[in-house]
N, C-alpha and C positions, 0 to 999 in steps of 0.2 A: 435553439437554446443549447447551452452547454451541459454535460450530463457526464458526471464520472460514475462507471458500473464496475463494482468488484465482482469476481468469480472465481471459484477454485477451493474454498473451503470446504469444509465437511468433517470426520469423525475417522479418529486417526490412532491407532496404537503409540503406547509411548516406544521412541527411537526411529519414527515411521516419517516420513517425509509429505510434502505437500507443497505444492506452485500455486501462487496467486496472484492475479492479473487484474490491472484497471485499464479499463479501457476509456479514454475520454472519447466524446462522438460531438457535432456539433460544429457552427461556422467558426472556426479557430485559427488565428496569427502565427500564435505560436503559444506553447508549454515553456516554464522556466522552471520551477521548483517543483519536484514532487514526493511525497512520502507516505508512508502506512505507518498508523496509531495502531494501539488496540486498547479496548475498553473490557474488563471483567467485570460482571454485578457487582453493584455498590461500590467502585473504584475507581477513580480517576483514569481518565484517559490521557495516554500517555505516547510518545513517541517511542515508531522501533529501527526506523531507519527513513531516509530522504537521500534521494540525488537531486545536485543540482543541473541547470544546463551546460554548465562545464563536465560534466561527470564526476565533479565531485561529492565520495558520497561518506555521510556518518550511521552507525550503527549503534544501536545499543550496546552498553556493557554486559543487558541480563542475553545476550541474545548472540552477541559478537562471535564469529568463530562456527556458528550454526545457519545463521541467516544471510542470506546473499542479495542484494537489491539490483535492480537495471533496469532500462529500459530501452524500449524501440520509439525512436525519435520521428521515423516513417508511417511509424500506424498509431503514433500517440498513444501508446503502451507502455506500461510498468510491471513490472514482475516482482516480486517476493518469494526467491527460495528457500524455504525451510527444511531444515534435515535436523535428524536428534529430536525431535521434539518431544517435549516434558508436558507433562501435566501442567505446568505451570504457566502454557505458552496458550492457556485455553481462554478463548474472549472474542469476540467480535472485532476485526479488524478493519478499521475503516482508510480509504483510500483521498488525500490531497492530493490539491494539485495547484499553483498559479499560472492561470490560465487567462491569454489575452486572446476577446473574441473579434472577432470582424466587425462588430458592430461598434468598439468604440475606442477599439487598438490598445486599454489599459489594461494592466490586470488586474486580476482580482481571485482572490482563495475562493476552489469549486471543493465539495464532498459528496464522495459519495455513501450510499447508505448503507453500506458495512455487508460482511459476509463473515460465518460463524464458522471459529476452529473451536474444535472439540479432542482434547487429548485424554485418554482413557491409561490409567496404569495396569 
């Protein structure tokens, strides 16, 4: 089965940095789209950045300029670099991805179940 796992978050002083990685695992073709949401209590979840397979990537505006996205197309990896981080960057980040598996070459949007940033002023 396909299975995206985030890792890398944790509790972080404001202006303090943090890397976050999905790792997809599982019988896979190939990865096309991937990106990292984050969701705050009681708040919509919302997009913070996506690459595609071209390496085309978008970023947020609240975010732009601090956050850096990329990925390892060899170990079906995504990264998330943050630096600057605000108080206001604090929420569970969860990690996409469209991902075609062996089993039936389409794709289809995988999630994984989130890892928690915590920014402390």
């Amino acid at each position: 089965q396909v299975q995206l796992v985030e890792s890398g978050g944790g509790l972080v002083q404001a202006g303090g940095s943090l890397r976050l990685s999905c790792a997809a695992s599982g019988s896979i073709i190939s990865i096309n789209y991937m990106g990292w949401y984050r969701q705050a209590p009681g708040k919509q979840r919302d997009m913070v950045a996506y690459i595609a397979g071209d390496g085309n990537t978008n970023v947020a505006e609240s975010v732009r300029g601090r956050f850096t996205i990329s990925r390892d197309n060899g170990e079906n990896t995504m990264y998330l670099q943050m630096s600057s981080l605000k108080p206001e960057d604090t929420a569970v980040y969860y990690c996409a991805a469209e991902v075609a598996p062996d089993s039936d070459g389409r794709f289809h949007e995988y999630w994984g179940q989130g890892t928690q940033v915590t920014v402390s002023s």
